[in-house]
N, CA, C and O atoms as a Maestro MAE file, in Angstrom:
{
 s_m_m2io_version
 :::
 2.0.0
}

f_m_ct {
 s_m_title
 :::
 protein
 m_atom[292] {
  # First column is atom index #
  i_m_mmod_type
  r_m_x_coord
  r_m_y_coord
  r_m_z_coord
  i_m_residue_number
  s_m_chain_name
  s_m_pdb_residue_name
  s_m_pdb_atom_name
  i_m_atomic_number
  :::
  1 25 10.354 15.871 74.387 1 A "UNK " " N  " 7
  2 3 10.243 16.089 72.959 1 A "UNK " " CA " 6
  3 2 10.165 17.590 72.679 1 A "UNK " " C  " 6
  4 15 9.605 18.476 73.325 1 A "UNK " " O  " 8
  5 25 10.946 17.650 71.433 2 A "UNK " " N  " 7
  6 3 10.666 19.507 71.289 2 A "UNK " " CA " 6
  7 2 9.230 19.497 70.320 2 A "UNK " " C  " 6
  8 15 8.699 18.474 69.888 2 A "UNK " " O  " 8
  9 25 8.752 20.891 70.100 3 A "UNK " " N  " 7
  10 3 7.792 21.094 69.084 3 A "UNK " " CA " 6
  11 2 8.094 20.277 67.843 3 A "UNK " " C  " 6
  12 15 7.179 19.836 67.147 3 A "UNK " " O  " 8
  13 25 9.262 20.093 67.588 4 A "UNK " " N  " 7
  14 3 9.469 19.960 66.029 4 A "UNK " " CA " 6
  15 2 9.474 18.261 66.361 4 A "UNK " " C  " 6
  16 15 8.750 17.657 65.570 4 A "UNK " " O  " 8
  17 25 10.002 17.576 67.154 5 A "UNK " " N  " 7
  18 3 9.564 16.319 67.596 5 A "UNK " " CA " 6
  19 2 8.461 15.302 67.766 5 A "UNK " " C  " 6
  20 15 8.337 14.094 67.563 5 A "UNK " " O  " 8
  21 25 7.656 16.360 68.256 6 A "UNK " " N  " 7
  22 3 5.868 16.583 67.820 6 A "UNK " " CA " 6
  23 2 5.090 16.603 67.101 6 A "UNK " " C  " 6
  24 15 3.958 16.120 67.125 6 A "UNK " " O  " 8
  25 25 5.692 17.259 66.259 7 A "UNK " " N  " 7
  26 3 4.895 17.589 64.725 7 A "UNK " " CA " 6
  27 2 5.377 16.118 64.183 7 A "UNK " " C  " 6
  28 15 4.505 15.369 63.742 7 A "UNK " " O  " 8
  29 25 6.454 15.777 64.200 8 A "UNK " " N  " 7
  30 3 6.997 14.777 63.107 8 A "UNK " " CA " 6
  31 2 6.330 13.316 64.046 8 A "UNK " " C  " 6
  32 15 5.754 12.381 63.491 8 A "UNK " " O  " 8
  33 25 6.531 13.396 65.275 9 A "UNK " " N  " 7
  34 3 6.089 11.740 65.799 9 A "UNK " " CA " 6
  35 2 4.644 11.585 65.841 9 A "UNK " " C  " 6
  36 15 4.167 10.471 65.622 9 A "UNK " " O  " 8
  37 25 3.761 12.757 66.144 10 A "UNK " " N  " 7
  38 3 2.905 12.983 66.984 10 A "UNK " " CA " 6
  39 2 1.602 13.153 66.098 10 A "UNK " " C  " 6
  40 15 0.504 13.580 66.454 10 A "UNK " " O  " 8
  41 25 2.077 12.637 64.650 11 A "UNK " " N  " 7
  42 3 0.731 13.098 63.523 11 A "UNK " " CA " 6
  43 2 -0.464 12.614 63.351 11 A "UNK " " C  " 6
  44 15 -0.361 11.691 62.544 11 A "UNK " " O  " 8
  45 25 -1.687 12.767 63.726 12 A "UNK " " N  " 7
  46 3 -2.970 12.940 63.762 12 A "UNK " " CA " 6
  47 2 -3.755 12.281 62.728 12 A "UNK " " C  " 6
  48 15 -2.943 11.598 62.104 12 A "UNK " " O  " 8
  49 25 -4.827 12.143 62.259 13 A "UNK " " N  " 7
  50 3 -5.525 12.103 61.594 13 A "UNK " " CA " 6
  51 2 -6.712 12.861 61.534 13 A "UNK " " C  " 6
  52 15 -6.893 13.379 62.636 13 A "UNK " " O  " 8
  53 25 -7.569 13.145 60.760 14 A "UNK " " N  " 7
  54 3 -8.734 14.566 60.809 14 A "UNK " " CA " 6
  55 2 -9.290 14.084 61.685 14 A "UNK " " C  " 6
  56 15 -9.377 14.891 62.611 14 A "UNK " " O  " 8
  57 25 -10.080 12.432 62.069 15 A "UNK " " N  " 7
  58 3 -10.820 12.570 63.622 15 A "UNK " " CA " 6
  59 2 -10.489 12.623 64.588 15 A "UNK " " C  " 6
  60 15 -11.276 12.810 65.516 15 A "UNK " " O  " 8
  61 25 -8.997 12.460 64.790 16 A "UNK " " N  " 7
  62 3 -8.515 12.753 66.193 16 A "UNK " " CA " 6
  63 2 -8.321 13.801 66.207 16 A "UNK " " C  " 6
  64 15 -7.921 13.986 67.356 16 A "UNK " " O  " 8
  65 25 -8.313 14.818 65.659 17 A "UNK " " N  " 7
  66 3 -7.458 16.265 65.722 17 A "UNK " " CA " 6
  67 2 -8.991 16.865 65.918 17 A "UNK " " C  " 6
  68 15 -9.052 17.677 66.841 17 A "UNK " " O  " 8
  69 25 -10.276 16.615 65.207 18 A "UNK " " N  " 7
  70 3 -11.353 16.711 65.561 18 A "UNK " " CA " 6
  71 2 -11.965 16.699 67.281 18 A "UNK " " C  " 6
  72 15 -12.464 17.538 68.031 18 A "UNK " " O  " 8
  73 25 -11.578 15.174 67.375 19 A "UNK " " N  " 7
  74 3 -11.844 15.044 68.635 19 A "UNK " " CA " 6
  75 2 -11.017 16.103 69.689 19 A "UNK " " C  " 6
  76 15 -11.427 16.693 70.687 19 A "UNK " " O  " 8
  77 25 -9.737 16.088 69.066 20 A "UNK " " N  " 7
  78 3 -8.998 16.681 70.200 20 A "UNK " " CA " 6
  79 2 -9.229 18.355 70.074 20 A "UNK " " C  " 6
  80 15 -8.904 19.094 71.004 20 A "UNK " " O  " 8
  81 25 -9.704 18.766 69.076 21 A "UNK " " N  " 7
  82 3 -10.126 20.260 69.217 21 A "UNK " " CA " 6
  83 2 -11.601 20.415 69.805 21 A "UNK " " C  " 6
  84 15 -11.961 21.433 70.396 21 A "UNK " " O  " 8
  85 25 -12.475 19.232 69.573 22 A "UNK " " N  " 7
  86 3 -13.605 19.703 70.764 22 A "UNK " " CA " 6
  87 2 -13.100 19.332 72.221 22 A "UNK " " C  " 6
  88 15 -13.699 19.851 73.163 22 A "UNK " " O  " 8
  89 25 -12.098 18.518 72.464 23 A "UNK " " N  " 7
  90 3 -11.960 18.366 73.544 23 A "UNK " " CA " 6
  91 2 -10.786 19.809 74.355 23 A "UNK " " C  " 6
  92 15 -10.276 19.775 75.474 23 A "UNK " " O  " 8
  93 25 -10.714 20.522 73.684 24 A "UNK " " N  " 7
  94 3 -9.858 21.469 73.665 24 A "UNK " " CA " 6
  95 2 -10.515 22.414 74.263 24 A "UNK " " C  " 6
  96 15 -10.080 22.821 75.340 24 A "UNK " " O  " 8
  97 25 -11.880 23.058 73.626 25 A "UNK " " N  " 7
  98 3 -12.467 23.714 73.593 25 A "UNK " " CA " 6
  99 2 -13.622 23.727 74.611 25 A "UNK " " C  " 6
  100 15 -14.269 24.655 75.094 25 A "UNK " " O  " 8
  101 25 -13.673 22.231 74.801 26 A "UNK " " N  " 7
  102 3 -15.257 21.936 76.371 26 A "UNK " " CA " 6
  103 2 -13.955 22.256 77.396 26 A "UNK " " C  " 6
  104 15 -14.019 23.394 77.862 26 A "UNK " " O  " 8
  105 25 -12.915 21.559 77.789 27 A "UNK " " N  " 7
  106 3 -12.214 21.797 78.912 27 A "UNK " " CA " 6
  107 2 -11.219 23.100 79.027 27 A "UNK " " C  " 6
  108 15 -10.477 23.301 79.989 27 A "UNK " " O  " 8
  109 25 -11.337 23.952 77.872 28 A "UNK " " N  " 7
  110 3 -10.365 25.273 78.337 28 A "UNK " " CA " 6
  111 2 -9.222 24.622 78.176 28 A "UNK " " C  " 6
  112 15 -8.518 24.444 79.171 28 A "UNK " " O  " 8
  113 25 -8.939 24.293 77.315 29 A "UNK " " N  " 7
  114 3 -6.844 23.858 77.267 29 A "UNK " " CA " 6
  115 2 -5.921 24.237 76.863 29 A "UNK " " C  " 6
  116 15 -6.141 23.806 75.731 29 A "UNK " " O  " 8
  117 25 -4.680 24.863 76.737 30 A "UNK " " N  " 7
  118 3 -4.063 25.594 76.444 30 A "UNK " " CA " 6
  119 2 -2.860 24.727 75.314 30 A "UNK " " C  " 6
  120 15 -2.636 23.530 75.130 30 A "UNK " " O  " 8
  121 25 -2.556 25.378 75.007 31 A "UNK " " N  " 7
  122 3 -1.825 25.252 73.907 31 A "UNK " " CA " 6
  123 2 -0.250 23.995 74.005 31 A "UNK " " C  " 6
  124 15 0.431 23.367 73.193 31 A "UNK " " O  " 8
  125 25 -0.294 24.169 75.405 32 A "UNK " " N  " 7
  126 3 0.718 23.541 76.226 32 A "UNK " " CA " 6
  127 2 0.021 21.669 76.198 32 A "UNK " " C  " 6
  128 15 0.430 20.611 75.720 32 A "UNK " " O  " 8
  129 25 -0.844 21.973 76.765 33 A "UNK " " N  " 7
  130 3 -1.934 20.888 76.983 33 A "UNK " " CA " 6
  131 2 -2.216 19.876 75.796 33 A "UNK " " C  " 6
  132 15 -2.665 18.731 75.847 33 A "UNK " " O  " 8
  133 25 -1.774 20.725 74.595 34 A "UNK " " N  " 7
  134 3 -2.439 20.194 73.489 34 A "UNK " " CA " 6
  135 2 -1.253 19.144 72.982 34 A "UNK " " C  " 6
  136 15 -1.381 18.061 72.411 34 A "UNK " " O  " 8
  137 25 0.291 20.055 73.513 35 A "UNK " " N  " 7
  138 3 1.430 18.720 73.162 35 A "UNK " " CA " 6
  139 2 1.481 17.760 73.913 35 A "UNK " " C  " 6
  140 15 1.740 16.615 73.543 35 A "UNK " " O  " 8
  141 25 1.150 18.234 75.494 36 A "UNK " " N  " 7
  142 3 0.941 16.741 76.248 36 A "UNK " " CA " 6
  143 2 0.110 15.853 75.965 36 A "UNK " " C  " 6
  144 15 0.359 14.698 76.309 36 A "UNK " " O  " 8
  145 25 -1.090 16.155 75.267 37 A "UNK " " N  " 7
  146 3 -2.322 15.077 74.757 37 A "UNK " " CA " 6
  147 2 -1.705 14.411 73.751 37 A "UNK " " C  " 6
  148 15 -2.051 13.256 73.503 37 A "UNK " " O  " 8
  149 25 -0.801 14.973 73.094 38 A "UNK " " N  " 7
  150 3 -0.568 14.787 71.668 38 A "UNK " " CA " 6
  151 2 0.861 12.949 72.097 38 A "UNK " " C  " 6
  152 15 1.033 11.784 71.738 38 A "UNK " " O  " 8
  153 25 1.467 14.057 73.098 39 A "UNK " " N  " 7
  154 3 3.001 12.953 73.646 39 A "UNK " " CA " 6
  155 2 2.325 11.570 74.538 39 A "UNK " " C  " 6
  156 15 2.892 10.526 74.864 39 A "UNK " " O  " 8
  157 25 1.194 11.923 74.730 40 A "UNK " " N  " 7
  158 3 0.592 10.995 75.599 40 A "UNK " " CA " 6
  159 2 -0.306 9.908 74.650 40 A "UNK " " C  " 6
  160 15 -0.352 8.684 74.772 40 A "UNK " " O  " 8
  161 25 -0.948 10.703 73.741 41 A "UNK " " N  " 7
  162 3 -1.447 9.605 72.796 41 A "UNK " " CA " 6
  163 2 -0.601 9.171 71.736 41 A "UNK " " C  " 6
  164 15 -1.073 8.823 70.654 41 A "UNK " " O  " 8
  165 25 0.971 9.167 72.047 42 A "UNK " " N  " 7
  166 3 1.765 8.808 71.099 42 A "UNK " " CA " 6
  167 2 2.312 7.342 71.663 42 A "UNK " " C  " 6
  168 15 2.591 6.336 71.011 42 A "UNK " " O  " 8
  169 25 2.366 7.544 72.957 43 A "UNK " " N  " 7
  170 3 2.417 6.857 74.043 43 A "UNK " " CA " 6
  171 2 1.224 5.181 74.115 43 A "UNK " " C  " 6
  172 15 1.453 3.972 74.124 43 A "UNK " " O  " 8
  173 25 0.386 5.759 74.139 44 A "UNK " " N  " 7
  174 3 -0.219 4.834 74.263 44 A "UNK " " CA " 6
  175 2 -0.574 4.010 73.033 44 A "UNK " " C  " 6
  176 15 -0.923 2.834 73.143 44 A "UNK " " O  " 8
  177 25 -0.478 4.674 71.784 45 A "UNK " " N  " 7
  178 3 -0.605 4.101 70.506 45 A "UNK " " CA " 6
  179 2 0.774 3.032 70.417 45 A "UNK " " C  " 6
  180 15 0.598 1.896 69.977 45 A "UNK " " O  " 8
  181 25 2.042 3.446 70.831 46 A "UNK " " N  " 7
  182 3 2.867 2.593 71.296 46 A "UNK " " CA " 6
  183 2 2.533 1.574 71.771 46 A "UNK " " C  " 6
  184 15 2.633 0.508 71.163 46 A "UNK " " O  " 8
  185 25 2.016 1.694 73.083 47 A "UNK " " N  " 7
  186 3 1.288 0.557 73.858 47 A "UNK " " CA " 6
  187 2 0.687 -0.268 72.956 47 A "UNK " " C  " 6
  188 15 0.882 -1.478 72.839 47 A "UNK " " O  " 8
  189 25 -0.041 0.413 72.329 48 A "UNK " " N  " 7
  190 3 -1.087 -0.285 71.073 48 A "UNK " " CA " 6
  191 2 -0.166 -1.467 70.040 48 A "UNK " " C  " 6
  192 15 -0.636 -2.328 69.296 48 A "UNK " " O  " 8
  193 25 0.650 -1.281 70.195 49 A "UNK " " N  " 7
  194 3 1.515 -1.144 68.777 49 A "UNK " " CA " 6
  195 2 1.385 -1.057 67.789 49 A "UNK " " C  " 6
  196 15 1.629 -1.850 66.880 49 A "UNK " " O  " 8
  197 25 0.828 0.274 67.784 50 A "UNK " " N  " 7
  198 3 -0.256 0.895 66.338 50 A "UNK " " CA " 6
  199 2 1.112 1.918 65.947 50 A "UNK " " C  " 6
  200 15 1.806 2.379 66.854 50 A "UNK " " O  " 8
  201 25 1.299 2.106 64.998 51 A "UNK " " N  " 7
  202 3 2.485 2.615 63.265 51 A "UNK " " CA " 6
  203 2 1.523 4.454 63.770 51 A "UNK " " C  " 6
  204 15 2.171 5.443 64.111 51 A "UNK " " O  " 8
  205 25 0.296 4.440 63.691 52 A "UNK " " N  " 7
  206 3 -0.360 5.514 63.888 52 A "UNK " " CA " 6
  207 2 -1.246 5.420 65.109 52 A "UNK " " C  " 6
  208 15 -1.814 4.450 65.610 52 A "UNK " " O  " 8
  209 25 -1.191 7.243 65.597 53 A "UNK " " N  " 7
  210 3 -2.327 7.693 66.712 53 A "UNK " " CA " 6
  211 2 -3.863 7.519 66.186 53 A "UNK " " C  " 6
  212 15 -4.211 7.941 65.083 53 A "UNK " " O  " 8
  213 25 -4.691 6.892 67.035 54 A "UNK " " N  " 7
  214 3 -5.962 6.502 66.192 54 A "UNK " " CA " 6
  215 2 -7.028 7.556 67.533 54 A "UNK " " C  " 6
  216 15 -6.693 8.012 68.626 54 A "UNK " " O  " 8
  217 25 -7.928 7.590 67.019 55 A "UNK " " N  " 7
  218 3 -9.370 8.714 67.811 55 A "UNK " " CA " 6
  219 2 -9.010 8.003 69.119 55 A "UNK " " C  " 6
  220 15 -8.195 8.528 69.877 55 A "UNK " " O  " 8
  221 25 -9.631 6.733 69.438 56 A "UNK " " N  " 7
  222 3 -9.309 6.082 70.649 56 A "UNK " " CA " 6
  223 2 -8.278 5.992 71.586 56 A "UNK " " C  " 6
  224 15 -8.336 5.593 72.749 56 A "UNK " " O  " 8
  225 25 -6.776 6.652 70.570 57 A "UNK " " N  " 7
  226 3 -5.616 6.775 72.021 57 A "UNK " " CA " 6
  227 2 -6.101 8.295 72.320 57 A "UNK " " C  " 6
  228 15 -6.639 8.599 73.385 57 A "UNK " " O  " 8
  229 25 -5.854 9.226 71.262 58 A "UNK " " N  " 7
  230 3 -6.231 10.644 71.736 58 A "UNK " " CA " 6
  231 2 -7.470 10.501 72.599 58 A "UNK " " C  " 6
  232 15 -7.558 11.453 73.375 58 A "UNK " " O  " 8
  233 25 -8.271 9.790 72.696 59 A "UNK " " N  " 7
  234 3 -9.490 9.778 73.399 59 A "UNK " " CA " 6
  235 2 -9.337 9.260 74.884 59 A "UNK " " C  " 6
  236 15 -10.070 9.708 75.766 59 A "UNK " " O  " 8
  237 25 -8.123 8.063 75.211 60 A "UNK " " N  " 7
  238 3 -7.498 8.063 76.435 60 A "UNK " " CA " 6
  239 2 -6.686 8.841 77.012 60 A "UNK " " C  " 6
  240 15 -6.445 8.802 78.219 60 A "UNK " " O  " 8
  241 25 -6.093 9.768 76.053 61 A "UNK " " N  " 7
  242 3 -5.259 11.082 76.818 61 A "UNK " " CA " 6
  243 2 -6.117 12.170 76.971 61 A "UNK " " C  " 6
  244 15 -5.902 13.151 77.682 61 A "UNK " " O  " 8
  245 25 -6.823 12.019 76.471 62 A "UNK " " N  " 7
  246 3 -7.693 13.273 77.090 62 A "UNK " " CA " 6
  247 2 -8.545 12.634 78.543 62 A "UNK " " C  " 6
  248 15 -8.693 13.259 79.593 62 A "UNK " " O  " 8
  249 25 -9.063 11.153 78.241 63 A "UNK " " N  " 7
  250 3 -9.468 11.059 79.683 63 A "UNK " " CA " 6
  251 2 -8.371 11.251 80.372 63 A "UNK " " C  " 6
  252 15 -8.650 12.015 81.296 63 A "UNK " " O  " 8
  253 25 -7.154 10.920 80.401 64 A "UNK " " N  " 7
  254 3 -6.217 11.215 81.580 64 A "UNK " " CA " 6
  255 2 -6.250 12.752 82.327 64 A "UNK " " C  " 6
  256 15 -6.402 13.233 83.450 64 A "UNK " " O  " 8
  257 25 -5.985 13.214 80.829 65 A "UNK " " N  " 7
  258 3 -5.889 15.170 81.371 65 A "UNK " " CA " 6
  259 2 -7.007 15.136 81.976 65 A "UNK " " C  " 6
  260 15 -6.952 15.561 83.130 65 A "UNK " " O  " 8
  261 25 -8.181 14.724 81.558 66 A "UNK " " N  " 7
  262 3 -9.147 15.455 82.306 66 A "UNK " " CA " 6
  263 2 -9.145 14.904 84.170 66 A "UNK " " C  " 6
  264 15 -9.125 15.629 85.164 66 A "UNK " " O  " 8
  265 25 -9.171 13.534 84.096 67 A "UNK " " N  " 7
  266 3 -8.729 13.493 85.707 67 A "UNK " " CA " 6
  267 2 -7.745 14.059 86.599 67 A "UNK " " C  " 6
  268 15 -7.776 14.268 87.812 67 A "UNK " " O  " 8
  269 25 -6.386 14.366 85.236 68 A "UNK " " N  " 7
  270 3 -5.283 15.444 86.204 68 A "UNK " " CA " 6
  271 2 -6.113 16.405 86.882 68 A "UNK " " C  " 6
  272 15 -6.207 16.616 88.091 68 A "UNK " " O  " 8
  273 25 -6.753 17.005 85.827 69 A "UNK " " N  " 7
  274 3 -7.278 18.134 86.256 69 A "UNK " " CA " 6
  275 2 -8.156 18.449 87.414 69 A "UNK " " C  " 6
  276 15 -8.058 19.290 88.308 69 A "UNK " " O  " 8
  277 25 -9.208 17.365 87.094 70 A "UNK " " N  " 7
  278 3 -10.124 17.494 88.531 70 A "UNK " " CA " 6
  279 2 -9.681 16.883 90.221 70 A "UNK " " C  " 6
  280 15 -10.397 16.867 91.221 70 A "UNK " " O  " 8
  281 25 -8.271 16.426 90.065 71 A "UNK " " N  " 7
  282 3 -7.964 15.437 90.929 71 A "UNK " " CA " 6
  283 2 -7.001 16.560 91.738 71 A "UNK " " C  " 6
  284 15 -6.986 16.976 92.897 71 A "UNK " " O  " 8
  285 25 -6.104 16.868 90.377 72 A "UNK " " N  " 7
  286 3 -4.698 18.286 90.700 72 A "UNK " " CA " 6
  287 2 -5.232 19.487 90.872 72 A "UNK " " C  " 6
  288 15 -4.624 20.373 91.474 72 A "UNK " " O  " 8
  289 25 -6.335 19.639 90.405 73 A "UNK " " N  " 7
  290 3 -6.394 21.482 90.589 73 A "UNK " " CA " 6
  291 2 -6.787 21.716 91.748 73 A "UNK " " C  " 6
  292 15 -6.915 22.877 92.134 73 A "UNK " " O  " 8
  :::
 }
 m_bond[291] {
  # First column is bond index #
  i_m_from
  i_m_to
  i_m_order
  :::
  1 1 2 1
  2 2 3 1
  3 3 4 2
  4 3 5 1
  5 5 6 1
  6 6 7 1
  7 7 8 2
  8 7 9 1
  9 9 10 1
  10 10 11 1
  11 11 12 2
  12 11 13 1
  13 13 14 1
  14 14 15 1
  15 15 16 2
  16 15 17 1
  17 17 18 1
  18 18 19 1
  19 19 20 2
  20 19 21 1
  21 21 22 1
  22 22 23 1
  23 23 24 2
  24 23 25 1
  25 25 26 1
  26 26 27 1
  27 27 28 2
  28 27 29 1
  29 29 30 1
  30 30 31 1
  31 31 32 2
  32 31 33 1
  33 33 34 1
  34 34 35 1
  35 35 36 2
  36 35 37 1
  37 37 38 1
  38 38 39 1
  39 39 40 2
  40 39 41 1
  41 41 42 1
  42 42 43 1
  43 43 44 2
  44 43 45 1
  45 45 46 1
  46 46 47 1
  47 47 48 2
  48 47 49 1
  49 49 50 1
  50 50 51 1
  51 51 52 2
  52 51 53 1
  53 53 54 1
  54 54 55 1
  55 55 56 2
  56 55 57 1
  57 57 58 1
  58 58 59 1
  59 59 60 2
  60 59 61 1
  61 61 62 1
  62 62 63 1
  63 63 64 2
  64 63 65 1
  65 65 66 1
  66 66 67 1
  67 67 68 2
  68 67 69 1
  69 69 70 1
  70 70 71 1
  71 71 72 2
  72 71 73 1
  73 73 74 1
  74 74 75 1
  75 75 76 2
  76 75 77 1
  77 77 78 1
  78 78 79 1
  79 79 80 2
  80 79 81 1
  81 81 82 1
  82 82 83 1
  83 83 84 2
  84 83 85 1
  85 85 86 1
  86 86 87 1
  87 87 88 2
  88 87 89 1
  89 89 90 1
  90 90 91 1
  91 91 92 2
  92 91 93 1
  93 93 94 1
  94 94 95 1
  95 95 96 2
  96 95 97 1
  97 97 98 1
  98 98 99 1
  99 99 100 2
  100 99 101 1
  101 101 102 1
  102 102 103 1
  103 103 104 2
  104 103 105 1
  105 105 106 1
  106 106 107 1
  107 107 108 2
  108 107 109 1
  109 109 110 1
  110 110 111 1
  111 111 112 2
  112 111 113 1
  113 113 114 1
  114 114 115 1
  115 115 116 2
  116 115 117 1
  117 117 118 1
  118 118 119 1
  119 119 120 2
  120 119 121 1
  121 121 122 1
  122 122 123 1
  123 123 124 2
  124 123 125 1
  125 125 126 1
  126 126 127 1
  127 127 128 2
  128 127 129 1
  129 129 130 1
  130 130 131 1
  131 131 132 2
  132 131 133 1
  133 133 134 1
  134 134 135 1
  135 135 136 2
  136 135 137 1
  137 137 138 1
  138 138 139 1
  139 139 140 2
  140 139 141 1
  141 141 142 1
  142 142 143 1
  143 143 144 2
  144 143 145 1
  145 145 146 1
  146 146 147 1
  147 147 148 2
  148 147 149 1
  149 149 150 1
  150 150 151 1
  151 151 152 2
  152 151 153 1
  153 153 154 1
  154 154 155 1
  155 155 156 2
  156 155 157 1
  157 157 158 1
  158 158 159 1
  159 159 160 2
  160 159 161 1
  161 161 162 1
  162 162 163 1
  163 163 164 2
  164 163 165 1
  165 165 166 1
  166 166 167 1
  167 167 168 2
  168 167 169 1
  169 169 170 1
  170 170 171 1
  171 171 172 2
  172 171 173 1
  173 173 174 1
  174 174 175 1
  175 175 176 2
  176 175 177 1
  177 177 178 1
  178 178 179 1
  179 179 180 2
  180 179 181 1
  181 181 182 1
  182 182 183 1
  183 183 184 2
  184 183 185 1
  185 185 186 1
  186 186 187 1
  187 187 188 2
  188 187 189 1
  189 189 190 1
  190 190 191 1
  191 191 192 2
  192 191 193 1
  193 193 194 1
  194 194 195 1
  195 195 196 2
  196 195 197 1
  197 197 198 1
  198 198 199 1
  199 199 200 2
  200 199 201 1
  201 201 202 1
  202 202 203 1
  203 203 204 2
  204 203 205 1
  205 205 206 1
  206 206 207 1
  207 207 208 2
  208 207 209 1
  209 209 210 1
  210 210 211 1
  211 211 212 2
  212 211 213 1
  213 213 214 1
  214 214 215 1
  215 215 216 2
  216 215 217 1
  217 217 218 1
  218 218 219 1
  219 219 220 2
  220 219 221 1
  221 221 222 1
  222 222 223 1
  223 223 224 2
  224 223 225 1
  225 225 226 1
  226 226 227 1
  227 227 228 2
  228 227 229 1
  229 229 230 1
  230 230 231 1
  231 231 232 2
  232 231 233 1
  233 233 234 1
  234 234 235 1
  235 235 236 2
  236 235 237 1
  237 237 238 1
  238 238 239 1
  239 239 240 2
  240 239 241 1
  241 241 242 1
  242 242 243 1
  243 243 244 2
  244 243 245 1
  245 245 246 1
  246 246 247 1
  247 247 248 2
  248 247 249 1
  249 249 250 1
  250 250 251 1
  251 251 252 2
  252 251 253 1
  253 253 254 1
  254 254 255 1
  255 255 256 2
  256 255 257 1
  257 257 258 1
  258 258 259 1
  259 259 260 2
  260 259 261 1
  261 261 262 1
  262 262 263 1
  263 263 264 2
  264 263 265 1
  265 265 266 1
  266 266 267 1
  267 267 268 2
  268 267 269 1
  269 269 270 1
  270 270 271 1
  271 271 272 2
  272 271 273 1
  273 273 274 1
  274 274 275 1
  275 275 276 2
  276 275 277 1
  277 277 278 1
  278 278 279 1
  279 279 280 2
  280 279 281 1
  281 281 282 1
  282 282 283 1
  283 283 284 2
  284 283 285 1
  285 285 286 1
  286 286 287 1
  287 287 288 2
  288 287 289 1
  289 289 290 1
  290 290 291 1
  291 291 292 2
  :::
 }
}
């Protein structure tokens, strides 16, 4: 997906974007990080077969990143 792909599939609501900026901010994440959370909880809201990303998918893509992280680094 490009940026502009993102913006348009990938739209938020104030508590997930909430959630996902404290979760941004406890784990150090970069800006990069923030479209993969974003493509990943688009993903799973799919799964969901939820129309919209709800706190709870962003809240499973961030558990994912965070195990990349401690598992990959």
């Amino acid at each position: 997906m490009t940026p502009r792909q993102i913006r348009r599939y990938c739209k938020i609501d104030s508590d997930s974007e909430t959630l996902l900026e404290s979760a941004m901010v406890r784990q150090g994440l970069s800006a990069r990080a923030y479209d993969r959370i974003l493509k990943v909880s688009r993903t799973i809201a799919d799964l969901d077969s939820s129309d919209n990303i709800k706190p709870v998918h962003v809240a499973e893509a961030v558990g994912y990143r965070s195990l990349d992280r401690t598992y990959w680094a």
